[in-house]
C-alpha positions in Angstrom: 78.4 -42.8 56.6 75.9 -42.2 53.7 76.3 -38.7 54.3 80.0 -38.5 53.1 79.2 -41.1 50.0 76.6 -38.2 49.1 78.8 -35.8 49.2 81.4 -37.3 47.2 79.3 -37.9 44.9 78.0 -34.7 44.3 81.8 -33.5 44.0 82.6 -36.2 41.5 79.3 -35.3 39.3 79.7 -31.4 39.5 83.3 -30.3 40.8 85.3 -32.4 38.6 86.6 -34.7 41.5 88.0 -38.3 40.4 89.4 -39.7 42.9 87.6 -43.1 44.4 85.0 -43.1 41.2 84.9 -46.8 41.1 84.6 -47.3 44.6 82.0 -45.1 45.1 79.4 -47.3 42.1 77.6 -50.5 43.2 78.6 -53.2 40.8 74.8 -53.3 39.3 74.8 -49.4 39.1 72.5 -47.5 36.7 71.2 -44.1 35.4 68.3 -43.4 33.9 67.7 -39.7 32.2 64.0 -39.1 31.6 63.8 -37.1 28.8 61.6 -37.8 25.1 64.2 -39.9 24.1 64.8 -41.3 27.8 68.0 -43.4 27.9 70.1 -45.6 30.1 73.6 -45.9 31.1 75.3 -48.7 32.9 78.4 -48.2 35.9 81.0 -48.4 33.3 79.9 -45.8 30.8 79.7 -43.5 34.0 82.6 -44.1 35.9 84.3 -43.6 32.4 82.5 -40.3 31.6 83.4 -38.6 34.6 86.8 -39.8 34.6 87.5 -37.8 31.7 85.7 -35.0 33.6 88.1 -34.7 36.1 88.8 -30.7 37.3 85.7 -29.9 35.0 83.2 -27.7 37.3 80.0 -27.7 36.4 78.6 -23.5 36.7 75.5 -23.9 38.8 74.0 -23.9 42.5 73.6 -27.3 44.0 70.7 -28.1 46.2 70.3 -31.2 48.5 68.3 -32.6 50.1 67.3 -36.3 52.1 64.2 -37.7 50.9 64.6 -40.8 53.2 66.8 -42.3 55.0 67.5 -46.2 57.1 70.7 -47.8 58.3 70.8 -49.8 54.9 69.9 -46.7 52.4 69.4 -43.4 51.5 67.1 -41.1 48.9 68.9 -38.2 48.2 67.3 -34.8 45.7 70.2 -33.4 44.2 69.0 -29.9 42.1 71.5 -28.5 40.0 70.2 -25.0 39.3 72.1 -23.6 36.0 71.3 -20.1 34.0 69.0 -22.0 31.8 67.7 -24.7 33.8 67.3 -27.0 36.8 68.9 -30.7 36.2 67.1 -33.0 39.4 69.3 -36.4 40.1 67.1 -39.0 42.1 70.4 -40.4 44.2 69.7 -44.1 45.8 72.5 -45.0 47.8 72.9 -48.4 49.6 75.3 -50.0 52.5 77.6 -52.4 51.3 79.3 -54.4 53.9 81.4 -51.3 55.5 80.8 -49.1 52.6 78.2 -46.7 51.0 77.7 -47.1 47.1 75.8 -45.2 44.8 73.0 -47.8 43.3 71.0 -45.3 41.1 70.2 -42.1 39.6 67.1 -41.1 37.5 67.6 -37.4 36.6 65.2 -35.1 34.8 65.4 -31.7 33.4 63.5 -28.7 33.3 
């Protein structure tokens, strides 16, 4: 159900939730911020990072929405609209075995 790994996902990256963080990361995940000094960061480093922000909500409005979609795989658009500006999250997601994992996420900001 790619819809529910979406969802948690989008509650442990804005709401603060922490509970099945490593479960919900493919092994090779990574993120990629596009910005001028674009950088990179591995599963580890994230699973770590929101770990410590547990029951930290983030103060915006969050839009998503399918890009595409297979039995294997999803594309999700996830806008996080704040005061100041938007934060877009490219979401891939991919079946593995029984379970939906989170294989990447490019974000940009505007």
């Amino acid at each position: 159900i790619a819809d529910f790994a979406l969802g948690h996902y989008v509650a442990v990256t804005t709401e603060g939730e922490s509970a099945g963080v490593e479960q919900l990361f493919a092994t090779d995940f990574n993120q990629k911020i596009q910005a001028t000094n674009a950088q990179t960061h591995g599963r580890e480093a994230i699973v770590k990072l929101l770990k410590k922000q547990k029951g930290e909500k983030l103060n915006c409005t969050v839009i998503t929405d399918i890009i595409d979609e297979s039995a294997d795989y999803m594309v999700a658009k996830v806008t996080l609209k704040f005061e100041n500006f938007t934060k877009t999250d490219l979401v891939t997601l991919e079946r593995v075995g029984n379970d939906w994992k989170v294989s990447k996420s490019i974000n940009s900001y505007k």
